[in-house]
C-alpha positions in Angstrom: 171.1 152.7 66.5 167.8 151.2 66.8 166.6 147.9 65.9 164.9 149.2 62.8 167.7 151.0 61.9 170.0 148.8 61.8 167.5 146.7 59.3 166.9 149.4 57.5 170.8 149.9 57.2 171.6 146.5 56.5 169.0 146.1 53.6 170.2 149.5 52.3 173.6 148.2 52.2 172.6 144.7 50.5 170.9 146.7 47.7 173.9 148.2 47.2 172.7 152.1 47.7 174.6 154.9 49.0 172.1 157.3 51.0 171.9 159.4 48.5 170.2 156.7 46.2 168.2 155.0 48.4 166.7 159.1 48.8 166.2 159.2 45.2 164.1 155.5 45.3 162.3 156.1 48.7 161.5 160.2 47.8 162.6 161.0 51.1 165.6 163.4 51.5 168.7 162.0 52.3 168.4 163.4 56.1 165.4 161.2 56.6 167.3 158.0 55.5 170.1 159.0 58.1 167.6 159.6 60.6 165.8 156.6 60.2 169.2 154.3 60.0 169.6 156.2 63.6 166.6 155.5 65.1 165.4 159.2 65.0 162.2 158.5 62.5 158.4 159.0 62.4 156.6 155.4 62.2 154.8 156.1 59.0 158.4 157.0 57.3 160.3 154.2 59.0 157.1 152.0 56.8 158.1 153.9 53.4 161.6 153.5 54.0 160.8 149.3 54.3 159.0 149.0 51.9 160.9 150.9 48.9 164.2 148.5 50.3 162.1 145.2 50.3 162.2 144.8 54.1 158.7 142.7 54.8 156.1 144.7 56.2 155.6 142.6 59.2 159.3 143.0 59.7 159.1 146.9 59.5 155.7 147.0 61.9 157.0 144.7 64.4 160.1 146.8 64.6 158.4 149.7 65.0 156.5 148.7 68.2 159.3 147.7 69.4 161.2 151.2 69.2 157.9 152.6 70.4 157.8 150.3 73.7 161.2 151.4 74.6 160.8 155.0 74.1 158.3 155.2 76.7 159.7 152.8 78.8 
């Protein structure tokens, strides 16, 4: 799991949503909660995903970089 996912997780988790209902508030499917929990999630989702769990945006942005950076290395 990636840095962002595991925020992602945790905030999911503090809201109290299952995957299934953090799907239903983000309008993702549930497969792109799960992927994004893993690390396995385009940028612009991984924002959407943030946002709809109240994770600050400089939060979700800096996190992303980060992912980004070491992906390639």
């Amino acid at each position: 799991m990636t840095k962002l996912g595991q925020k992602i997780a945790d905030a999911r988790r503090r809201r109290g949503l299952s995957l299934r209902e953090a799907s239903r508030l983000t309008g993702l499917s549930y497969q792109s909660i799960a992927n994004a929990e893993r690390g396995a999630v385009h940028p612009e989702t991984a924002v959407k995903i943030g946002s709809a769990l109240s994770l600050p945006p400089s939060t979700v942005a800096r996190l992303v970089a980060s992912d980004l950076i070491a992906r390639t290395g």
